[in-house]
Backbone atoms as SQL, in Angstrom:
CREATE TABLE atoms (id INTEGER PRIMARY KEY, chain TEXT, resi INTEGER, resn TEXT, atom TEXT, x REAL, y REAL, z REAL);
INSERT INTO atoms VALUES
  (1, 'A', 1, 'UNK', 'N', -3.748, 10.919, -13.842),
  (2, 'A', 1, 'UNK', 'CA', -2.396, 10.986, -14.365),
  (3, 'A', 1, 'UNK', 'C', -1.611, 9.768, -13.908),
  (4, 'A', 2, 'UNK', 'N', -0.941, 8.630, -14.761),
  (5, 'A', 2, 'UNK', 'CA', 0.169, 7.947, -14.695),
  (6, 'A', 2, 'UNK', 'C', 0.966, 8.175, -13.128),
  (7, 'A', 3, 'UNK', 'N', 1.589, 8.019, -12.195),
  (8, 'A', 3, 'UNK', 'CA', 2.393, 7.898, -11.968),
  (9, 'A', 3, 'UNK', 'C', 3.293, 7.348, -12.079),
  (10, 'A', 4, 'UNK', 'N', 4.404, 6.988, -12.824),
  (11, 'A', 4, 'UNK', 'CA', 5.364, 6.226, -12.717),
  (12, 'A', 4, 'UNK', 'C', 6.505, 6.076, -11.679),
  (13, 'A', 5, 'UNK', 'N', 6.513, 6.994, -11.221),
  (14, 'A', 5, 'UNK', 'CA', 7.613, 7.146, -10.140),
  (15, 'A', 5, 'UNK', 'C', 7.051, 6.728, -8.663),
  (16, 'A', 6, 'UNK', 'N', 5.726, 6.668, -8.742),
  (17, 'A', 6, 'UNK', 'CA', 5.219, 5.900, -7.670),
  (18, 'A', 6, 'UNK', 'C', 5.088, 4.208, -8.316),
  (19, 'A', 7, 'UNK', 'N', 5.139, 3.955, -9.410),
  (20, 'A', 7, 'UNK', 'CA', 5.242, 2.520, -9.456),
  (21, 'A', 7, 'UNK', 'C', 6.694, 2.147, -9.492),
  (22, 'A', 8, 'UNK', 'N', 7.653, 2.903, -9.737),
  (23, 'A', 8, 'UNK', 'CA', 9.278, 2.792, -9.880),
  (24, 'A', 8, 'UNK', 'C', 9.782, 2.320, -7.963),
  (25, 'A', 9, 'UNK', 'N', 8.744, 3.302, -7.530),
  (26, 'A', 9, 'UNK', 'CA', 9.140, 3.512, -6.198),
  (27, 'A', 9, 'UNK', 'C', 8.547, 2.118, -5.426),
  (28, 'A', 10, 'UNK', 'N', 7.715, 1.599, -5.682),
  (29, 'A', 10, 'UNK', 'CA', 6.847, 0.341, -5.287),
  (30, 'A', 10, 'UNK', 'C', 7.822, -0.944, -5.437),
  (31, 'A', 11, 'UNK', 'N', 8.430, -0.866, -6.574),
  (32, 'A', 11, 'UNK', 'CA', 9.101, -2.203, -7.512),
  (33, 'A', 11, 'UNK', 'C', 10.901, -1.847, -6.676),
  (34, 'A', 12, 'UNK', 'N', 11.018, -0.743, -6.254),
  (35, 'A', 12, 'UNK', 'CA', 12.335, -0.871, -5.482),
  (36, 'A', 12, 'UNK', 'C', 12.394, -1.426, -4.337),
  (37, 'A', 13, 'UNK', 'N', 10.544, -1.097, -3.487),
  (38, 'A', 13, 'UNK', 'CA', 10.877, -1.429, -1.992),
  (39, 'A', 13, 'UNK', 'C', 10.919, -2.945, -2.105),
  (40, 'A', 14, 'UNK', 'N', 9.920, -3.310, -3.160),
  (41, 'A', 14, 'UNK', 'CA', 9.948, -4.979, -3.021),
  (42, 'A', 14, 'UNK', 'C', 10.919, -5.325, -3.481),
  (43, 'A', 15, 'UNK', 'N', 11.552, -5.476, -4.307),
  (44, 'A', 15, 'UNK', 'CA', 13.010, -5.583, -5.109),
  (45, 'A', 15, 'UNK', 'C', 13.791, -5.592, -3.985),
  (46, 'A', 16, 'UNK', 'N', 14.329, -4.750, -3.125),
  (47, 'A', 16, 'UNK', 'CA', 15.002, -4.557, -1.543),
  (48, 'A', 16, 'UNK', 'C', 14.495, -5.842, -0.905),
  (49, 'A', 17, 'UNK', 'N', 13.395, -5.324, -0.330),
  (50, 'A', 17, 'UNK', 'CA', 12.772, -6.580, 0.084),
  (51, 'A', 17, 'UNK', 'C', 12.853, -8.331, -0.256),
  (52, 'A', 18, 'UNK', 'N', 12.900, -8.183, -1.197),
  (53, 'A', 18, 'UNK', 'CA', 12.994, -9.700, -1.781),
  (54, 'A', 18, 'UNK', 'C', 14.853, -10.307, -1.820),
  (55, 'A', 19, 'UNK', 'N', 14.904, -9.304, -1.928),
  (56, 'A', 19, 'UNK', 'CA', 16.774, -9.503, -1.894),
  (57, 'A', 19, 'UNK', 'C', 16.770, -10.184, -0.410),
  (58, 'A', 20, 'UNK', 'N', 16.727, -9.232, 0.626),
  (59, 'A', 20, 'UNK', 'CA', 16.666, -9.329, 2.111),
  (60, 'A', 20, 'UNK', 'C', 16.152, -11.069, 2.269),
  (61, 'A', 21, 'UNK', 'N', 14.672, -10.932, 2.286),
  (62, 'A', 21, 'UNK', 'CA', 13.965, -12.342, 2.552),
  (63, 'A', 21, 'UNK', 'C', 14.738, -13.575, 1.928),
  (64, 'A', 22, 'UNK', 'N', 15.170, -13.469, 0.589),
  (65, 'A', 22, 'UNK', 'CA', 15.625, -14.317, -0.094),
  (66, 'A', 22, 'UNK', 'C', 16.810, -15.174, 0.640),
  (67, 'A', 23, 'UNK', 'N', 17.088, -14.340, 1.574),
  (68, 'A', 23, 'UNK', 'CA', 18.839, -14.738, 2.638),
  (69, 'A', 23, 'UNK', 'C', 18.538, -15.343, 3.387),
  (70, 'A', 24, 'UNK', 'N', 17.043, -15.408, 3.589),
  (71, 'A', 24, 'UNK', 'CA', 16.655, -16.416, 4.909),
  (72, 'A', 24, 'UNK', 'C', 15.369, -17.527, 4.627),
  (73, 'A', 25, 'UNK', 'N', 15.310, -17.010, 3.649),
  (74, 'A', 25, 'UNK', 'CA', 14.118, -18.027, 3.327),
  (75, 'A', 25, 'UNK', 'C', 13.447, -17.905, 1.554),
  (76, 'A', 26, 'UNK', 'N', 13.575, -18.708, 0.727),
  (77, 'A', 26, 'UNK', 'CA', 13.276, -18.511, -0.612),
  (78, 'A', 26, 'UNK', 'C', 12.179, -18.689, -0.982),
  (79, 'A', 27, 'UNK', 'N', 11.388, -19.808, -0.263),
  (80, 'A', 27, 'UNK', 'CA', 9.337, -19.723, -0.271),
  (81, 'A', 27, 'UNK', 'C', 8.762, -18.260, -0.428),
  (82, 'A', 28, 'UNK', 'N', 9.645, -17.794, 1.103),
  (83, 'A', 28, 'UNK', 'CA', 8.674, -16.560, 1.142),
  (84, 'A', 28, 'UNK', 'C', 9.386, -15.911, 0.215),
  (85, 'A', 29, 'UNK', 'N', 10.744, -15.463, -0.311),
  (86, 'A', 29, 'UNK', 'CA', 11.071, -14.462, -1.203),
  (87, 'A', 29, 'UNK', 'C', 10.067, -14.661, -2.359),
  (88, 'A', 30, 'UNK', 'N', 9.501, -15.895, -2.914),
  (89, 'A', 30, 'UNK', 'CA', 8.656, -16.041, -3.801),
  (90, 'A', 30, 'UNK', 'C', 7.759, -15.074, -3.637),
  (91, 'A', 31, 'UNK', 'N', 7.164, -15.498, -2.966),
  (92, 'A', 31, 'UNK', 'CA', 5.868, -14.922, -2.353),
  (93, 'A', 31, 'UNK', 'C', 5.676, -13.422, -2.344),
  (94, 'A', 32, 'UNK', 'N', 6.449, -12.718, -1.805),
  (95, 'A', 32, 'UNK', 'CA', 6.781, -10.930, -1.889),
  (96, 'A', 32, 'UNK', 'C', 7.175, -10.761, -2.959),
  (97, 'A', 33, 'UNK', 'N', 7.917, -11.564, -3.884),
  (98, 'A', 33, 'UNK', 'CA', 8.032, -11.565, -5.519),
  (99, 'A', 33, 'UNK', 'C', 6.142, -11.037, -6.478),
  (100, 'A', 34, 'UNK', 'N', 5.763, -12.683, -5.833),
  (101, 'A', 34, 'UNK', 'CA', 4.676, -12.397, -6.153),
  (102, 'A', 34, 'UNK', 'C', 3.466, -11.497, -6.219),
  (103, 'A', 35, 'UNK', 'N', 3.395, -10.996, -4.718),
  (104, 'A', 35, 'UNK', 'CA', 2.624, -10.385, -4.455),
  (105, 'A', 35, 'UNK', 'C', 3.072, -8.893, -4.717),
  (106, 'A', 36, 'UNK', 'N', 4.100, -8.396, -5.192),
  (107, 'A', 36, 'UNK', 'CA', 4.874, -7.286, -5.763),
  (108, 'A', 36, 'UNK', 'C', 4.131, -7.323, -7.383),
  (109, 'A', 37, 'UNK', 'N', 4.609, -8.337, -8.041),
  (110, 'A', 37, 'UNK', 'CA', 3.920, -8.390, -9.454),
  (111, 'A', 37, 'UNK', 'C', 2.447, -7.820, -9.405),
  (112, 'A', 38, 'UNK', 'N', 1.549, -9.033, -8.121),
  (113, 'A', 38, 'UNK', 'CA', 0.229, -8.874, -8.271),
  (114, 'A', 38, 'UNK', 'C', -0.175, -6.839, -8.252),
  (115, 'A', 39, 'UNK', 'N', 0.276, -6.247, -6.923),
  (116, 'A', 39, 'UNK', 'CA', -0.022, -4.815, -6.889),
  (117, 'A', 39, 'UNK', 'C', 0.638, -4.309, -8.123),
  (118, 'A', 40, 'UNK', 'N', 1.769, -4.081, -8.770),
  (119, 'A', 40, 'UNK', 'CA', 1.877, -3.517, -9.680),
  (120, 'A', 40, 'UNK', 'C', 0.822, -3.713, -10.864),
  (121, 'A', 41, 'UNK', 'N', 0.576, -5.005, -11.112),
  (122, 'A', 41, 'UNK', 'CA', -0.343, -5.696, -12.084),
  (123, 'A', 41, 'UNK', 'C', -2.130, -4.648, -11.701),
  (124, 'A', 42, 'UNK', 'N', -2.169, -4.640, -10.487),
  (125, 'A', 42, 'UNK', 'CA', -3.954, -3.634, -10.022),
  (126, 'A', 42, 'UNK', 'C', -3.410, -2.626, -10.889),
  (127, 'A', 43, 'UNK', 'N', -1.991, -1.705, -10.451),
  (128, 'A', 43, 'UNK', 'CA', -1.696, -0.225, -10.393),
  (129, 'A', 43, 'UNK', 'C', -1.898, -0.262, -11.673),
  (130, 'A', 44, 'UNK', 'N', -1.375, -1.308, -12.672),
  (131, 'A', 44, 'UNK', 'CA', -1.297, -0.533, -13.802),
  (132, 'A', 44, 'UNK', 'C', -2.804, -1.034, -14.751),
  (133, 'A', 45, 'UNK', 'N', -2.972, -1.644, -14.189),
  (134, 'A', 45, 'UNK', 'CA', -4.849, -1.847, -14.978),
  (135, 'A', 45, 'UNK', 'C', -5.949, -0.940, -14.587),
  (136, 'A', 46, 'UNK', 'N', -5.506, -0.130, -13.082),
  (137, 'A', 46, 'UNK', 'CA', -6.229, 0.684, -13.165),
  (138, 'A', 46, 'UNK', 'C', -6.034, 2.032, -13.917),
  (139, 'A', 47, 'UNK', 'N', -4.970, 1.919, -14.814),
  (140, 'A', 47, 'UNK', 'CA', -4.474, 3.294, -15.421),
  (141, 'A', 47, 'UNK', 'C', -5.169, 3.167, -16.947),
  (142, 'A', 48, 'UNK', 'N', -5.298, 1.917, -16.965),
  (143, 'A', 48, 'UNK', 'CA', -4.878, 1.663, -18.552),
  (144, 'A', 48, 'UNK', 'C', -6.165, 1.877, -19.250),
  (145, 'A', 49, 'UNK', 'N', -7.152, 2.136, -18.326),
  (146, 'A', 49, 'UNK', 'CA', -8.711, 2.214, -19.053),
  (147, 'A', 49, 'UNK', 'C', -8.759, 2.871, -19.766),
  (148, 'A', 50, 'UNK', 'N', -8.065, 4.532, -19.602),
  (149, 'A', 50, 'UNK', 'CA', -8.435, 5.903, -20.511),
  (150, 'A', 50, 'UNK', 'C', -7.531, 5.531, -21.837),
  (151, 'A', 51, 'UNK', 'N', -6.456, 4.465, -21.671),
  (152, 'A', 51, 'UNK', 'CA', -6.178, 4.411, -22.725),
  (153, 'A', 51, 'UNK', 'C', -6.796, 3.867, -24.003),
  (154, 'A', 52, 'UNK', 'N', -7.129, 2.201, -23.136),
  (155, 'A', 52, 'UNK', 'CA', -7.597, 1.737, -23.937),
  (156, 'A', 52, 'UNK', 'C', -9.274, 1.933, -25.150),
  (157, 'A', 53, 'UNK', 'N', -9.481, 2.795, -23.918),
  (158, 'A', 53, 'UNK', 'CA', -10.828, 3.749, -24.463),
  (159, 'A', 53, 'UNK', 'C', -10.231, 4.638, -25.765),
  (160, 'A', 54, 'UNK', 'N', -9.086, 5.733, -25.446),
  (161, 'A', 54, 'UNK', 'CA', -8.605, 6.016, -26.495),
  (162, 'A', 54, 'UNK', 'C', -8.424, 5.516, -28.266),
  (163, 'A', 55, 'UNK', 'N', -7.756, 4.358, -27.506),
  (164, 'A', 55, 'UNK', 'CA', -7.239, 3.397, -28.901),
  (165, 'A', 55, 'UNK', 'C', -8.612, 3.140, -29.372),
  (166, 'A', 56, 'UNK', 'N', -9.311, 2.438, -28.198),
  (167, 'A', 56, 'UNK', 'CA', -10.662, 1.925, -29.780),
  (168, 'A', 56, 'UNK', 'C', -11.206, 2.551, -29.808),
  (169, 'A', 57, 'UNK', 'N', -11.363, 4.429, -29.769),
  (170, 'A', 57, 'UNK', 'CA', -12.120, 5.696, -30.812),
  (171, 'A', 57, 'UNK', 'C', -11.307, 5.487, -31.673),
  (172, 'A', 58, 'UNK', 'N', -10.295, 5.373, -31.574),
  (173, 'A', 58, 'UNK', 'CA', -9.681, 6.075, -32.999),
  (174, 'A', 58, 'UNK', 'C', -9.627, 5.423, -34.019),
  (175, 'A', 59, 'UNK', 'N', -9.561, 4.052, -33.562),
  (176, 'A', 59, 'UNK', 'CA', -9.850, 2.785, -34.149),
  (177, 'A', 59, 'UNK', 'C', -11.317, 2.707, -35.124),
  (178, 'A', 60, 'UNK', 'N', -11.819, 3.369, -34.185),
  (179, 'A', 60, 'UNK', 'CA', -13.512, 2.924, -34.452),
  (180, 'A', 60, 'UNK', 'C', -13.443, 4.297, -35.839),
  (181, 'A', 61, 'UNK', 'N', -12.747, 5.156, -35.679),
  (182, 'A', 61, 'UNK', 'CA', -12.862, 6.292, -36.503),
  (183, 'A', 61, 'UNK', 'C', -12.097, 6.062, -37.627),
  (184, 'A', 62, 'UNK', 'N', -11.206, 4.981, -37.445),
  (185, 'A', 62, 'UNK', 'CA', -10.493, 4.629, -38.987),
  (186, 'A', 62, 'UNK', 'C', -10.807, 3.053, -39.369),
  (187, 'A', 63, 'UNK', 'N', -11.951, 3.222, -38.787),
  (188, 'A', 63, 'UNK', 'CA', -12.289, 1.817, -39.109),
  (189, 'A', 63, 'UNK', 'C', -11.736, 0.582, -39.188),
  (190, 'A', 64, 'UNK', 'N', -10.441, 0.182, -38.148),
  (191, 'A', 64, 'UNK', 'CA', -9.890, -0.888, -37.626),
  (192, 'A', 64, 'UNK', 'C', -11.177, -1.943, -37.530),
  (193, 'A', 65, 'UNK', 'N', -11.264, -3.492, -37.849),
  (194, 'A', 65, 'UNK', 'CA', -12.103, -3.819, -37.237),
  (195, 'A', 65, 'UNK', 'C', -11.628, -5.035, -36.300),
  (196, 'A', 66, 'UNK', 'N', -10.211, -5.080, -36.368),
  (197, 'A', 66, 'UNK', 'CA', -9.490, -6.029, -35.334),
  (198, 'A', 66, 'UNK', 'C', -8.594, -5.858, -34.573),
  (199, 'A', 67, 'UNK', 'N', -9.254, -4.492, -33.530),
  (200, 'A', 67, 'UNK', 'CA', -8.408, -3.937, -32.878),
  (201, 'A', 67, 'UNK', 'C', -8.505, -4.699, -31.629),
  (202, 'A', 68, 'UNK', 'N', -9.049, -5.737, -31.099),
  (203, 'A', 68, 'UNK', 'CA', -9.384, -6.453, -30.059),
  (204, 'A', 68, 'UNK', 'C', -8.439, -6.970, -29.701),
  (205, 'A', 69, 'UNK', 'N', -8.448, -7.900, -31.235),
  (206, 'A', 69, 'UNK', 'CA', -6.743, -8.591, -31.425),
  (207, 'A', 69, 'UNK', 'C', -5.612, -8.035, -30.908),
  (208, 'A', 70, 'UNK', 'N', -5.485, -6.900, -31.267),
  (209, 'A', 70, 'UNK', 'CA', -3.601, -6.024, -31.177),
  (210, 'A', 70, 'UNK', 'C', -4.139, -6.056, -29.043),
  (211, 'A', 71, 'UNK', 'N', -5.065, -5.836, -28.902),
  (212, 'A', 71, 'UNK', 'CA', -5.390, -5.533, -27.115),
  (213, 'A', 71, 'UNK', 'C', -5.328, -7.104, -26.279),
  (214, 'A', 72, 'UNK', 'N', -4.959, -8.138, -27.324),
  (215, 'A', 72, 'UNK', 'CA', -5.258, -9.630, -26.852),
  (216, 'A', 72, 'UNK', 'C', -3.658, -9.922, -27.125),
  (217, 'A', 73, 'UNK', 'N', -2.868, -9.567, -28.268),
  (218, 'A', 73, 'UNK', 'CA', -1.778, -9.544, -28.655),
  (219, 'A', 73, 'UNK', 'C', -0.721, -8.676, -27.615),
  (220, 'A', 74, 'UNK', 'N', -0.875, -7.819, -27.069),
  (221, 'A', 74, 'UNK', 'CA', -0.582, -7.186, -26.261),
  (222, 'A', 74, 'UNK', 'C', -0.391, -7.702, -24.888),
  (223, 'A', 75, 'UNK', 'N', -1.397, -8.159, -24.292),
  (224, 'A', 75, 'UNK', 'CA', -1.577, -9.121, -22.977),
  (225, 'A', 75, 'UNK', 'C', -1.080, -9.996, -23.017),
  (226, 'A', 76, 'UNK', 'N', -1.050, -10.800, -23.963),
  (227, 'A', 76, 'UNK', 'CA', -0.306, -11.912, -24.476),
  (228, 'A', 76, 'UNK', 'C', 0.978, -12.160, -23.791),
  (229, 'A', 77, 'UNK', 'N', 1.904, -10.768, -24.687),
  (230, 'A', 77, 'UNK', 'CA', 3.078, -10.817, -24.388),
  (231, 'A', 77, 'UNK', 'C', 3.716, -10.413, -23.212),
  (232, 'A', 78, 'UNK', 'N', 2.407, -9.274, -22.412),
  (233, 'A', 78, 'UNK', 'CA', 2.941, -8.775, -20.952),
  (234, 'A', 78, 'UNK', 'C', 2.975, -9.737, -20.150),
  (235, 'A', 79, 'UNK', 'N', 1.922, -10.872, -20.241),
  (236, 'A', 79, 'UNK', 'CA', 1.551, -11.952, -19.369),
  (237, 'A', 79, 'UNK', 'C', 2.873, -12.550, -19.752),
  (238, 'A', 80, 'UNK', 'N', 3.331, -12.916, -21.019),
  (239, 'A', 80, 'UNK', 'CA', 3.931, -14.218, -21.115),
  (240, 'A', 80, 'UNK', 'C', 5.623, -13.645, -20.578),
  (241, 'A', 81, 'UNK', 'N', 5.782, -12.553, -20.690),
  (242, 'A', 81, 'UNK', 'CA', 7.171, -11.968, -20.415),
  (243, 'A', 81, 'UNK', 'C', 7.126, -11.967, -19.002),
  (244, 'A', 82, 'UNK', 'N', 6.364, -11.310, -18.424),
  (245, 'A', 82, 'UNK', 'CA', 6.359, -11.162, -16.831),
  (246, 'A', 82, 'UNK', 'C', 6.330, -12.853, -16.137),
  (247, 'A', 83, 'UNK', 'N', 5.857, -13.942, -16.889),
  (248, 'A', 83, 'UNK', 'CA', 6.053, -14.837, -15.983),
  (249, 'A', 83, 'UNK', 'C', 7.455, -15.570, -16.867),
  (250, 'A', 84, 'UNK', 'N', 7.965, -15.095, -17.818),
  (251, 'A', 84, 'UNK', 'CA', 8.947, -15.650, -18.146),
  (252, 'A', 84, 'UNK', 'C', 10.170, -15.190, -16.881),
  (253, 'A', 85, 'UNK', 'N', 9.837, -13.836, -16.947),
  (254, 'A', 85, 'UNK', 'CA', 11.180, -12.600, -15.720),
  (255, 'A', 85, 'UNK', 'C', 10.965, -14.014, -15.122),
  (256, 'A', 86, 'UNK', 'N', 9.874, -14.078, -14.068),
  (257, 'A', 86, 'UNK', 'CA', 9.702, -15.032, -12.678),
  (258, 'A', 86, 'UNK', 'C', 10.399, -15.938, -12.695),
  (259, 'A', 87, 'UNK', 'N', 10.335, -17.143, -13.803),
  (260, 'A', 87, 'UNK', 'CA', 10.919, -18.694, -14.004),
  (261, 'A', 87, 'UNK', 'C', 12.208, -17.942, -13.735),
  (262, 'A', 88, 'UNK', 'N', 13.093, -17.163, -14.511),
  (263, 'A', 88, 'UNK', 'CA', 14.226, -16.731, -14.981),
  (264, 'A', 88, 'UNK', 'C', 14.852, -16.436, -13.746),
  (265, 'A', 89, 'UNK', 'N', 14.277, -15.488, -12.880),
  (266, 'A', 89, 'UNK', 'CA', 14.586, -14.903, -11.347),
  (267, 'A', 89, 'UNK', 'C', 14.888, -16.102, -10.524),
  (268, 'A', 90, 'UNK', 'N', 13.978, -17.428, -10.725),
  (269, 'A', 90, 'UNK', 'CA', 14.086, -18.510, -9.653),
  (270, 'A', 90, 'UNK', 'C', 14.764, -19.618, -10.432),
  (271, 'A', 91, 'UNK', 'N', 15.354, -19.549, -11.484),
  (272, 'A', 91, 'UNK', 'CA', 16.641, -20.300, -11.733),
  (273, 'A', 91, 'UNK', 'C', 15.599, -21.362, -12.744),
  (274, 'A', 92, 'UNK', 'N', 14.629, -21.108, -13.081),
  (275, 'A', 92, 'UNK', 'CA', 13.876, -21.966, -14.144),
  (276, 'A', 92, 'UNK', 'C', 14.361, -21.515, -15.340),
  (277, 'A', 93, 'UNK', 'N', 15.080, -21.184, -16.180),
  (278, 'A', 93, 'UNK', 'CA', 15.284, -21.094, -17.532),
  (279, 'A', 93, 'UNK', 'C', 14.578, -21.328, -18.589),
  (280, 'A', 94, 'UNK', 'N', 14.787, -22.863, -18.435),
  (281, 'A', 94, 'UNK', 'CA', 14.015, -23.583, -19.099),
  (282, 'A', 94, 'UNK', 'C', 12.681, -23.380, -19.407),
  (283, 'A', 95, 'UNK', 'N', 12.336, -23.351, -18.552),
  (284, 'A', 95, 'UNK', 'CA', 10.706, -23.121, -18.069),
  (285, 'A', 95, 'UNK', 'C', 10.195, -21.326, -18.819),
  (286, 'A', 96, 'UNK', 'N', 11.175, -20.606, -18.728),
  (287, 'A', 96, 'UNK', 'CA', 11.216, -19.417, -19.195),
  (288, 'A', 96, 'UNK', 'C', 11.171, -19.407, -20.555),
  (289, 'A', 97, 'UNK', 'N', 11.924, -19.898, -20.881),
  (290, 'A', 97, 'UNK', 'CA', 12.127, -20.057, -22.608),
  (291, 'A', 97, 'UNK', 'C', 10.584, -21.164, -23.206),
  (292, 'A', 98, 'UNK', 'N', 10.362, -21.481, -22.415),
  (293, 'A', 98, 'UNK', 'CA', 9.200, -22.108, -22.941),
  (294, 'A', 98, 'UNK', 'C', 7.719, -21.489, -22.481),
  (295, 'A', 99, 'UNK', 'N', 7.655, -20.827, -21.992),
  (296, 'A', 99, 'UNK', 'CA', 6.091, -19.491, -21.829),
  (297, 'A', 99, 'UNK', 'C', 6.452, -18.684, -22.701),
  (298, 'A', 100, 'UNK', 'N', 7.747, -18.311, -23.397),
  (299, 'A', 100, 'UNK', 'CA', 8.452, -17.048, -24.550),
  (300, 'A', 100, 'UNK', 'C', 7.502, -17.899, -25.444),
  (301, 'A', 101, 'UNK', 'N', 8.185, -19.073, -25.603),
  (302, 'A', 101, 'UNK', 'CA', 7.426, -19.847, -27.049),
  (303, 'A', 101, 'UNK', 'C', 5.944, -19.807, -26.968),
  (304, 'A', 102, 'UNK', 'N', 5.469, -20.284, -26.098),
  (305, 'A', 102, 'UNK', 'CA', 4.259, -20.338, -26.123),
  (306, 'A', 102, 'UNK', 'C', 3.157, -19.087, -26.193),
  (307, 'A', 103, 'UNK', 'N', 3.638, -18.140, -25.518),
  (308, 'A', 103, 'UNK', 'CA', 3.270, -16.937, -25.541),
  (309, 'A', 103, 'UNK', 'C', 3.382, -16.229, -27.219),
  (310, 'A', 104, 'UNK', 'N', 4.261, -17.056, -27.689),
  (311, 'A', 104, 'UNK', 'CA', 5.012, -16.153, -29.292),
  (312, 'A', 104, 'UNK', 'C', 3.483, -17.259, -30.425),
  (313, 'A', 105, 'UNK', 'N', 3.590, -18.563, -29.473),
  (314, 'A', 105, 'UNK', 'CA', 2.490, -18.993, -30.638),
  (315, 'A', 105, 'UNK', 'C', 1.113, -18.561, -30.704),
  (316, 'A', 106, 'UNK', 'N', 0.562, -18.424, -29.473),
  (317, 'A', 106, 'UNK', 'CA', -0.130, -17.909, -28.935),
  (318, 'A', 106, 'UNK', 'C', -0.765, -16.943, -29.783),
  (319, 'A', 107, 'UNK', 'N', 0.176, -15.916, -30.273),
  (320, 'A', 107, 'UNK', 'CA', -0.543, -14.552, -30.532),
  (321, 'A', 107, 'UNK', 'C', 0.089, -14.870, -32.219),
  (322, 'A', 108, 'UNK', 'N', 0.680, -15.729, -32.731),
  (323, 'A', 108, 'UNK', 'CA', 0.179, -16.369, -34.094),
  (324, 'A', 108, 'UNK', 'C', -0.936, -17.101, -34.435),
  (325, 'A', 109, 'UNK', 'N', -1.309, -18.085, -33.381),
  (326, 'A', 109, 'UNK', 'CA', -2.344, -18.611, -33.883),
  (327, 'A', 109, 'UNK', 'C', -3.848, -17.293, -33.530),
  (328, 'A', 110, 'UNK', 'N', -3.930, -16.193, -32.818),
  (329, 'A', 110, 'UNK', 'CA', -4.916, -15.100, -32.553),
  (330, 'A', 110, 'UNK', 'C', -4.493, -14.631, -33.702),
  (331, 'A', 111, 'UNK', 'N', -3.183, -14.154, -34.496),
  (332, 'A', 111, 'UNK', 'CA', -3.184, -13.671, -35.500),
  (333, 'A', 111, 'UNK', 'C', -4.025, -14.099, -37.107),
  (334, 'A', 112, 'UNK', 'N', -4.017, -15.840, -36.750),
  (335, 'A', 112, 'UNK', 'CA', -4.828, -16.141, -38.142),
  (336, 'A', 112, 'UNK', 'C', -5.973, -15.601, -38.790),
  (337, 'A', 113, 'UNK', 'N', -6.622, -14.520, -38.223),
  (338, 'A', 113, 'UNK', 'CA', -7.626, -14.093, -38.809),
  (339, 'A', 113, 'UNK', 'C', -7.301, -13.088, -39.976),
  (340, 'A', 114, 'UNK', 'N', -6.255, -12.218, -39.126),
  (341, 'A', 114, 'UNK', 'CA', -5.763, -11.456, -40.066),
  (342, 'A', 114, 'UNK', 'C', -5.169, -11.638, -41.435),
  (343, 'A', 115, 'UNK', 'N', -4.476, -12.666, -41.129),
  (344, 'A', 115, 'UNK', 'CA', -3.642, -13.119, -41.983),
  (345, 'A', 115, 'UNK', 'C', -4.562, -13.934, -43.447),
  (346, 'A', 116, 'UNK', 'N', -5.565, -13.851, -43.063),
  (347, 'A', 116, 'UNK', 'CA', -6.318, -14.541, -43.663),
  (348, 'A', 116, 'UNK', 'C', -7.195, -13.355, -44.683),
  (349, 'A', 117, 'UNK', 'N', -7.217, -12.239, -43.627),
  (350, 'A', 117, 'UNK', 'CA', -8.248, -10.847, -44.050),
  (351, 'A', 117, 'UNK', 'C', -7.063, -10.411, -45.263),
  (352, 'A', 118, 'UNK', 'N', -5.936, -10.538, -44.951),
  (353, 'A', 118, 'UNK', 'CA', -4.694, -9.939, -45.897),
  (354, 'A', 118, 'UNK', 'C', -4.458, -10.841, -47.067),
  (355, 'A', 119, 'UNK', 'N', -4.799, -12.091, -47.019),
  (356, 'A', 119, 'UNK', 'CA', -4.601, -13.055, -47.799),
  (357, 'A', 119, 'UNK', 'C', -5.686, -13.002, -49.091),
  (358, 'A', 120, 'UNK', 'N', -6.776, -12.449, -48.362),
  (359, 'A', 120, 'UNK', 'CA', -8.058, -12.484, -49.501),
  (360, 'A', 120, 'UNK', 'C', -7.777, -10.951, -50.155),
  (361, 'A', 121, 'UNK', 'N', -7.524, -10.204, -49.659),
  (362, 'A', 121, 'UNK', 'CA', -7.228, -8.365, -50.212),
  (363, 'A', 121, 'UNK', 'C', -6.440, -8.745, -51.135),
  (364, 'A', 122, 'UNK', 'N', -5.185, -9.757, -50.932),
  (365, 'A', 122, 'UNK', 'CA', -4.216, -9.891, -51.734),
  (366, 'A', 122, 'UNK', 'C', -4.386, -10.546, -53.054),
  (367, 'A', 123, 'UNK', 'N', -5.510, -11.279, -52.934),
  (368, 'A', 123, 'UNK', 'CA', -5.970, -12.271, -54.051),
  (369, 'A', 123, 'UNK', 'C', -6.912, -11.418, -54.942),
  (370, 'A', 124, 'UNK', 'N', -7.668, -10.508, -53.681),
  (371, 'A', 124, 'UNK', 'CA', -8.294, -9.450, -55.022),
  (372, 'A', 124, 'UNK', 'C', -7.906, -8.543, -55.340),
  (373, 'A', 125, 'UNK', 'N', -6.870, -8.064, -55.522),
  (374, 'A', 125, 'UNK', 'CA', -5.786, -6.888, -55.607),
  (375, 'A', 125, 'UNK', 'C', -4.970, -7.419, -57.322),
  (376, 'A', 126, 'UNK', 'N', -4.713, -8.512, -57.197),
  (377, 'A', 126, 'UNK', 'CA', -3.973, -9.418, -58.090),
  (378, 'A', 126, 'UNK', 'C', -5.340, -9.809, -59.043),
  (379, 'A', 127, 'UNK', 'N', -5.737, -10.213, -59.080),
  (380, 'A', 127, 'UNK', 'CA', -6.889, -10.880, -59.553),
  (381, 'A', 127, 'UNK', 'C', -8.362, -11.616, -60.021);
């Protein structure tokens, strides 16, 4: 079973924590930043198996055959958001707004297959 309230509860002590450190030293506030992301990042990959097992039966039962994609599309954006938060937290902006972009092309250019599978349906649908 999920806990969430044990990962709610994890992301407050460090959150506290990082506030605190941050007053005396900003290397290390990084760092307990970091290493806060990293354990949440185990907690929740070790949850996510039964899901993802889920999704591709059902997948497999309605005959998705690019469900890999939406699971690559997905990571994509957790990866690219979570290190966008980071830049954003340590006064990089910039730097933030540009892993958004990249992260956003990212899972357009993984998208071309599809777009391509939809492109030919569409041509024989019409014609």
């Amino acid at each position: 079973m999920f806990n969430v309230f044990g990962l709610f509860g994890i992301v407050l002590v460090c959150a506290i924590l990082v506030v605190t450190v941050r007053k005396y030293n900003q290397e290390h506030a990084f760092a307990v930043s970091l290493a806060c992301l990293c354990v949440v990042a185990v907690f929740l990959l070790s949850q996510i198996t039964d899901v993802i097992l889920e999704i591709t039966e059902l997948a497999g039962s309605a005959q998705l055959n690019n469900i890999d994609l939406l699971f690559k599309a997905v990571g994509i954006s957790i990866v690219g958001q979570l290190m966008a938060d980071v830049c954003t937290d340590y006064g990089q902006t910039s730097l933030a707004s540009t892993i958004s972009v990249a992260g956003r092309f990212a899972i357009v250019i993984l998208s071309l297959p599809l777009f391509k599978d939809l492109f030919s349906i569409a041509i024989e649908l019409v014609g």
